[in-house]
C-alpha positions in Angstrom: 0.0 0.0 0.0 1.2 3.7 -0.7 0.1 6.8 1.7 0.6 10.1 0.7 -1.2 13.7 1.7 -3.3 15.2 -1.0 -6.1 18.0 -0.6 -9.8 18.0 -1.7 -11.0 21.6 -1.8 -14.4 22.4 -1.6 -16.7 25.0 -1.1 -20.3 25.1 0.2 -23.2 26.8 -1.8 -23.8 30.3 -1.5 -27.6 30.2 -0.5 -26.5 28.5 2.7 -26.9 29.8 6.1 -23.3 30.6 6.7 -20.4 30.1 4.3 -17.9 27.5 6.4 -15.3 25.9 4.0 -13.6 22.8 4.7 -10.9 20.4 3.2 -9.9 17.2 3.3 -6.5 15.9 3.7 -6.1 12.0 3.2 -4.4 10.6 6.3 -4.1 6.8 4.5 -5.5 4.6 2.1 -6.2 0.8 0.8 -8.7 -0.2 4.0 -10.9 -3.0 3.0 -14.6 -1.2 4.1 -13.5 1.1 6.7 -16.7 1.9 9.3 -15.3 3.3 12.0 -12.3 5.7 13.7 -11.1 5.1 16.9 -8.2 6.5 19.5 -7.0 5.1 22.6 -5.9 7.9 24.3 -2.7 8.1 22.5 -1.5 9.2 19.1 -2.8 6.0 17.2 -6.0 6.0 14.7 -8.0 2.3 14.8 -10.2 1.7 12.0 -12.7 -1.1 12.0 -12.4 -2.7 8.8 -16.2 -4.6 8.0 -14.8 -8.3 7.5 -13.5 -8.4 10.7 -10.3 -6.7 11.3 -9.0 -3.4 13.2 -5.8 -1.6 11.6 -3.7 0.8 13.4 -2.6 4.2 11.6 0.5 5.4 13.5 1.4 8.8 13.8 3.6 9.3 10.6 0.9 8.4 8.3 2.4 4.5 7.8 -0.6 1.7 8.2 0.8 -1.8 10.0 0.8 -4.4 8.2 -0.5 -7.0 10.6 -4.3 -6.1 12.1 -4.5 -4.6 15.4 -7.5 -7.7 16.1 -8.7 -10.4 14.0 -11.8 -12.0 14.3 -12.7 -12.4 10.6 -13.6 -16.1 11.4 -15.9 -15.2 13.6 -17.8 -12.2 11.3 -20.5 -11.9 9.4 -20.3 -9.4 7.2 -22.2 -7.7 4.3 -25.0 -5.2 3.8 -25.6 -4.1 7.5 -23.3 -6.5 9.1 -20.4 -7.0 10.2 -17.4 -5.9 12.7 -19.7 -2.5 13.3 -18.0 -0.9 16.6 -14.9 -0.3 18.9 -14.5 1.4 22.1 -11.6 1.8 23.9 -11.9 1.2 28.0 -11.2 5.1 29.9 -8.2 3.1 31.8 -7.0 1.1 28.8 -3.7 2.3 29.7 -3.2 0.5 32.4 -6.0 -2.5 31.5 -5.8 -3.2 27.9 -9.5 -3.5 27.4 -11.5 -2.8 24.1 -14.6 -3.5 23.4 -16.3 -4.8 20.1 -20.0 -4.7 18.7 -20.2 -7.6 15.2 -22.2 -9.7 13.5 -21.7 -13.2 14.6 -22.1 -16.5 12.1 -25.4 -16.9 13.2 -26.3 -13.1 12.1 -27.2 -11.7 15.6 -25.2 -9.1 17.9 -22.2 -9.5 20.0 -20.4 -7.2 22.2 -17.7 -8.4 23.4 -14.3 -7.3 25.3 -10.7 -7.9 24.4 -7.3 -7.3 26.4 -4.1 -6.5 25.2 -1.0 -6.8 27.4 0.8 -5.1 27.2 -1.5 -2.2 26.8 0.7 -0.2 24.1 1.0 -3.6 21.9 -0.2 -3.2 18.1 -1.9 -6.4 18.0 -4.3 -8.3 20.4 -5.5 -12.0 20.6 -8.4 -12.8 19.4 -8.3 -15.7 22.7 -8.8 -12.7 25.1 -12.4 -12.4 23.9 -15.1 -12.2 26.9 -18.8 -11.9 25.6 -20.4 -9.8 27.4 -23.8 -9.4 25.7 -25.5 -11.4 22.6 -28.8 -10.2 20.9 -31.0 -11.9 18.5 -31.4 -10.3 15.2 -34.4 -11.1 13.7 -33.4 -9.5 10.1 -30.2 -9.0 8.2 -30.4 -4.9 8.9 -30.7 -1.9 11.4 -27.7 -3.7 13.5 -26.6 -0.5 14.7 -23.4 -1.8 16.0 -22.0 1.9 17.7 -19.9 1.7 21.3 -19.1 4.8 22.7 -18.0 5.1 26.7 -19.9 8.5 28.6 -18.2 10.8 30.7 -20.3 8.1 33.7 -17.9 5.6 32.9 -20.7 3.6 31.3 -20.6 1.6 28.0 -23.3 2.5 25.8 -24.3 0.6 22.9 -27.0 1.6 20.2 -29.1 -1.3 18.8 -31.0 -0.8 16.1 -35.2 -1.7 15.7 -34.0 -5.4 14.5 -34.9 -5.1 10.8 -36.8 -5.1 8.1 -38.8 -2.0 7.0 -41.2 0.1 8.9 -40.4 -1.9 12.2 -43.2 -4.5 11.9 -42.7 -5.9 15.2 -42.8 -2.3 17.2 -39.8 -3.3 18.6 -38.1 0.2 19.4 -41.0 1.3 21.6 -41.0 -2.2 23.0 -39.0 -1.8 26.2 -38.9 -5.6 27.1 -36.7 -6.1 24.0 -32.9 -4.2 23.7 -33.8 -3.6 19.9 -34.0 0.3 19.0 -32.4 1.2 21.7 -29.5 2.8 23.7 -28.0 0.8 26.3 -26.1 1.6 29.1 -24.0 -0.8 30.9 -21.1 -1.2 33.8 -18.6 -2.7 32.6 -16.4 -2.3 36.0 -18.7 -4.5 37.8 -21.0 -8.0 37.3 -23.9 -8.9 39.0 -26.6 -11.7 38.6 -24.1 -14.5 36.4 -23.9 -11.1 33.6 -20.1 -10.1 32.5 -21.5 -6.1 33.4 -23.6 -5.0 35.8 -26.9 -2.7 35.7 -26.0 1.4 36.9 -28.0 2.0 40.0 -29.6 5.1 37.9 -30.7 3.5 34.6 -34.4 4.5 34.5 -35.8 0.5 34.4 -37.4 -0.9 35.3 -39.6 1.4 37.4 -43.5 1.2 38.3 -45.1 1.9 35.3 -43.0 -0.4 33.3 -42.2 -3.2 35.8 -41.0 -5.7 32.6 -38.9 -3.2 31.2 -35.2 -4.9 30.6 -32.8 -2.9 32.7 -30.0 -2.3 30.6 -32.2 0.1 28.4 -31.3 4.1 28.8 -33.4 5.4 25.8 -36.1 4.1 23.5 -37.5 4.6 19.9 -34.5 4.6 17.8 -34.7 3.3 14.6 -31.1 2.4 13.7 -28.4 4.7 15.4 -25.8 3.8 13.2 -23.3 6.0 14.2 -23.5 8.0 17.7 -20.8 10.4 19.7 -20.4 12.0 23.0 -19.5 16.0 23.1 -15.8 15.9 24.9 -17.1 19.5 26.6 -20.4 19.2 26.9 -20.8 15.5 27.1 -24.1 15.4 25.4 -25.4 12.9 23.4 -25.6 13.0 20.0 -26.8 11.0 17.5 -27.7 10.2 13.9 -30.5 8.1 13.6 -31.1 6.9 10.0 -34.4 7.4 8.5 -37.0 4.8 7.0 -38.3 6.1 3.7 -37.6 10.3 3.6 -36.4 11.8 6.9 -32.7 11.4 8.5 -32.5 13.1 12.2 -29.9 14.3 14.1 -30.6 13.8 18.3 -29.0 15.6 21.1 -29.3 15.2 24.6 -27.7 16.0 27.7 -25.6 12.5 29.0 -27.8 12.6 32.3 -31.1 12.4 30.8 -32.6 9.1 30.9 -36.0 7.4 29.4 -35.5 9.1 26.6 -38.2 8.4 23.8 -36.7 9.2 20.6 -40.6 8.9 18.5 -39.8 5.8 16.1 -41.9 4.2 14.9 -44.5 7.0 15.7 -42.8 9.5 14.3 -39.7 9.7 11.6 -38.0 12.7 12.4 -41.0 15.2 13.5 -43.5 13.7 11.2 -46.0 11.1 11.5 -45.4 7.6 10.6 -46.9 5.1 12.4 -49.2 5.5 15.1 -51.0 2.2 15.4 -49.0 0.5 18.0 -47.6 1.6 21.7 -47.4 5.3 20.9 -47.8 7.9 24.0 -50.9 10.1 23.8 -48.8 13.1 24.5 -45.6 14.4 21.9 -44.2 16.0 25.2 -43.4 12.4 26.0 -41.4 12.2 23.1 -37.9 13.6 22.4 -37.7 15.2 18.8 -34.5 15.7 16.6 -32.5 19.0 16.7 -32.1 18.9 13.1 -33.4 16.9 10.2 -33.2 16.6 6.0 -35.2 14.8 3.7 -34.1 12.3 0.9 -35.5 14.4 -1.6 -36.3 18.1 -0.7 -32.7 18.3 1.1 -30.9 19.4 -2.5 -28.9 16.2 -3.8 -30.6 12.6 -3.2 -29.6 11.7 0.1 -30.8 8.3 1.7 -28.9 7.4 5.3 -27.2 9.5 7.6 -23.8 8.9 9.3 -23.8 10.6 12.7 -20.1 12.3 13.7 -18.7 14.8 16.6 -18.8 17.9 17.5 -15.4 19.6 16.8 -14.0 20.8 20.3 -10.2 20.5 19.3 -7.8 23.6 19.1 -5.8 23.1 15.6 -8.9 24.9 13.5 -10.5 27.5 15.7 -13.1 28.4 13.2 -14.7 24.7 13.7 -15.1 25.5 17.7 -18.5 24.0 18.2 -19.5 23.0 15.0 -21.4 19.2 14.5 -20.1 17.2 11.6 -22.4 14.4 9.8 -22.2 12.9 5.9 -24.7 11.3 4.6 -23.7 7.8 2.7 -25.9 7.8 -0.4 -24.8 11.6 -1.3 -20.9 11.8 -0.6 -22.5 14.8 1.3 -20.5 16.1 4.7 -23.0 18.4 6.8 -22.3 20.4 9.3 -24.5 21.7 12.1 -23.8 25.5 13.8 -25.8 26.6 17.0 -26.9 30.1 16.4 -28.6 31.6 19.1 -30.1 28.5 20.5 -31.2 27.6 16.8 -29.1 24.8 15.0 -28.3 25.9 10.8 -28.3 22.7 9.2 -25.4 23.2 6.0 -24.1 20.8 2.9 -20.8 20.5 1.1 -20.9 19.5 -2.4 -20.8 15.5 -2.8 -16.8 14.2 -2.3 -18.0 11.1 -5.1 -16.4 7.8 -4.4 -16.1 7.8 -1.0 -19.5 6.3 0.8 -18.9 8.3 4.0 -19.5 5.4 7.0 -18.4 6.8 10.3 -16.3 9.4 11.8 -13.3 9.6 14.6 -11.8 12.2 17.2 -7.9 11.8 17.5 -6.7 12.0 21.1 -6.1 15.9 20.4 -10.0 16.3 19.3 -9.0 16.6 15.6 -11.8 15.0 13.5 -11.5 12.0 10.8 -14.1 10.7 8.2 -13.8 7.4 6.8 -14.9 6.4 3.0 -16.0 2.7 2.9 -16.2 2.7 -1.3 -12.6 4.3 -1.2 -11.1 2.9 1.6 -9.7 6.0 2.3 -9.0 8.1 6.1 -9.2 11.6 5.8 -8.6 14.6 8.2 -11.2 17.6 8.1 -9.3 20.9 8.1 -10.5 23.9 7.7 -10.0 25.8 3.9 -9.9 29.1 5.1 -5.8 28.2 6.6 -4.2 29.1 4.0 -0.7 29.2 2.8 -0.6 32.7 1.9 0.2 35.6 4.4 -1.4 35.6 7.5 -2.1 39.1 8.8 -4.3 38.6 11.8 -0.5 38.7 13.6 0.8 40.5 10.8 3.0 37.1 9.9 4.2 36.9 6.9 5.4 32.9 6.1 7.7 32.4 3.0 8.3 30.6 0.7 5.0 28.6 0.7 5.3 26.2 -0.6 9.0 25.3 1.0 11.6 22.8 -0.1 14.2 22.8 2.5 13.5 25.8 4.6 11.1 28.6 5.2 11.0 32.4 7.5 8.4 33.1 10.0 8.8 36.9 10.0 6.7 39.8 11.9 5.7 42.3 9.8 5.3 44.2 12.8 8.8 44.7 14.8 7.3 45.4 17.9 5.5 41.8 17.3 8.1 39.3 18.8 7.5 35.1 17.6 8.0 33.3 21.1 7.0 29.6 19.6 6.3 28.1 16.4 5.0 23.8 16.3 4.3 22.4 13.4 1.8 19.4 13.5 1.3 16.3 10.6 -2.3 15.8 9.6 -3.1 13.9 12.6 -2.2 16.9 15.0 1.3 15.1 16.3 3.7 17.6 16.7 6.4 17.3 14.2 8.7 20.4 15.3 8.8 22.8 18.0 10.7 26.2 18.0 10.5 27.8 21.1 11.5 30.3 23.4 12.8 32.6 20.8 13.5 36.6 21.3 13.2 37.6 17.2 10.5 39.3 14.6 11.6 36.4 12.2 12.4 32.9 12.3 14.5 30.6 10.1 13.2 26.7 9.9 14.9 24.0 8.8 12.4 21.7 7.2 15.1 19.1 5.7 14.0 16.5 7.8 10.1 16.8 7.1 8.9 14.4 4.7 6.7 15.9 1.7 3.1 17.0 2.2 0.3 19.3 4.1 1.8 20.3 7.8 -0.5 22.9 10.1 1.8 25.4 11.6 0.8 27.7 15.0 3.2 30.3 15.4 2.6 32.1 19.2 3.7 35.6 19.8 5.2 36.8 23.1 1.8 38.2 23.9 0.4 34.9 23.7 -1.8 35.8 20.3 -1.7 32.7 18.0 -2.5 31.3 14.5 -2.4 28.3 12.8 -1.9 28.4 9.2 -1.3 25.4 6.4 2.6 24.4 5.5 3.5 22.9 2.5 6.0 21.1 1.7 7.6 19.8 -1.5 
């Protein structure tokens, strides 16, 4: 396989509610479906391959050659199935647990954990596997198949409504059944012969729904492919793909329980299906912040893939903003609070690329993975440039750079304390610091070729980042 850095420019359209531009640099290529991005709390990218496997990106770009786990034996995969979701344990540093959400042989849900020893290994054994939870599937599709750990401690695990179309069986408001649902589990603990245990606080089950299965936090989800948890907030987020016309976006805070997300009463805010155990009252339901239609939405559009909320420091225009694709139009959207009211934005379509799920880096960079490419990709933000940047009056040069390049203030009385300069997957590649001067000389000999973010820090402490490129 080859790995290189390349740039996809793109612009949104001008009707749209605000005018954010974004790029995307390709991190690595050659996955076989990539679904999922993953860190462990280090400076390592996972991605869940479908058949089965987990491959590590490492910090320089290069891809391992041997998988990071390999169950493919124990996979079934295709369509909606397969290896579907990774989370990494908060203490994995000192225990070396992962957990996994696939499609066993017989076509129904496991969620299982791993361990690697020692912790910081590339590779773990597929022996270590402890199954912690195993649900029926009663169709081939709406697996969900996300894991994402809270800010609780808690594994959560979104199941979809367990198939077919319309959800026949009424499953996801059928709380003595884990399908459409979000669960919440201890993983810390066991209790009652179960590899977890039930948090005292999960809402069942309670009086009025004494049969209510216990590890069930929320209700009414149709197939919550992909879901994230806001690293400042911790809210809840996630993208719940539609039936027939209407993908929603959900957000909650982390502590609210029972949640009712409508399906199959409702998809999105409209009516679907009222005929079976729907509440009487809409207050009881919880509607989506945002939604788009398949049609009506500009391109075709047909499933959504839920992302993050952008909280890290690199791209300071993204502060805030929620990224999402959707899979049928090559569509990234992006969500931005305004006044309590969420803008709901499109790029243009990045063809090719099938956009499947979205990562955070251990810095809070974000990744989007292409499962018709097989390609990893960083989202950066257009408006960096490489020209001159003037909110510091900085002037970079030359820009593009083959072996060296000058920081310089155009401003004397401006003095450059630090500059870092950071690859694509925010590791810092070069640090200049405690300097005195109005212009710096760099080195850049011993950068490889490619796309490099560079923050240069006055004395002040005023910053900006600003793309690098080197040839």
């Amino acid at each position: 396989m080859k790995f290189h850095t390349t740039i996809l420019v793109l612009l949104l359209f001008p009707c749209f509610l605000f005018s954010q531009e974004i790029e995307l640099g390709l991190v690595a290529s050659g996955f076989n479906d990539p679904l999922s991005i993953r860190n462990a709390g280090d400076d390592r990218l996972f991605i869940v391959e479908q058949g089965g496997h987990i491959k590590i990106i490492n910090s320089d770009g290069s891809v391992n050659n041997t998988s990071f786990l390999d169950i493919d034996s124990k996979v079934l995969s295709g369509g909606e199935r397969g290896l579907l979701g990774l989370a990494f344990h908060p203490q994995y540093a000192s225990n070396g647990y992962f957990y996994v959400n696939y499609t066993d042989n017989n076509g129904d849900t496991v969620v299982s954990r791993y361990t690697v020893n020692p912790p910081n290994a590339n590779t773990a054994s597929a022996s270590t596997e402890l199954i912690l939870l195993t649900v029926s599937q009663p169709n081939s599709n709406h697996n969900g198949g996300d894991l994402a750990f809270g800010n609780d401690g808690y594994l959560y695990i979104g199941l979809g409504d367990g198939g077919s179309s319309g959800d026949p069986g009424d499953r996801a408001q059928d709380l003595t059944t884990l399908l459409g649902k979000m669960l919440r589990i201890d993983v810390n603990s066991s209790s009652g012969g179960l590899n977890y245990a039930i948090p005292a606080d999960n809402p069942f089950p309670n009086a009025q729904e004494p049969n209510a299965l216990p590890e069930i936090w929320a209700y009414g989800l149709r197939n919550p492919w992909r879901f994230s948890f806001d690293r400042q907030t911790h809210d809840l987020w996630i993208g719940d793909v539609g039936q027939g016309q209407i993908e929603e976006i959900d957000m909650v805070p982390l502590n609210q329980a029972a949640v009712n997300y409508g399906w199959r009463c409702y998809e999105g805010n409209q009516v679907y299906d009222t005929s079976g155990n729907c509440p009487s009252d809409t207050s009881e339901l919880t509607f989506p912040i945002s939604q788009y239609t398949h049609s009506s939405s500009g391109n075709f559009k047909c499933s959504i893939t839920g992302g993050y909320r952008y909280r890290g420091t690199a791209q300071p225009n993204f502060s805030g903003l929620y990224f999402f694709a959707d899979y049928c139009s090559n569509e990234i959207g992006i969500l931005e609070n305004n006044g309590g009211t969420w803008n709901m934005t499109f790029t243009e379509p990045f063809s090719g690329n099938g956009w499947t799920g979205f990562g955070e880096d251990v810095t809070g960079e974000i990744y989007i993975a292409g499962i018709d490419s097989g390609n990893i990709y960083r989202i950066l933000d257009a408006s960096l440039g490489i020209a001159e940047n003037t909110l510091l009056q900085i002037k970079m040069y030359p820009n593009p750079a083959s072996n060296s390049f000058i920081v310089k203030s155009n401003n004397p009385q401006i003095v450059i304390e630090s500059i870092h300069i950071y690859n694509l997957q925010g590791k810092l590649i070069k640090s200049i610091t405690k300097n005195t001067a109005s212009e710096i000389h760099i080195d850049t000999k011993s950068l490889a070729a490619g796309l490099y973010l560079t923050e240069v820090i006055s004395k002040s402490g005023s910053k900006t980042t600003h793309k690098l490129l080197i040839k």
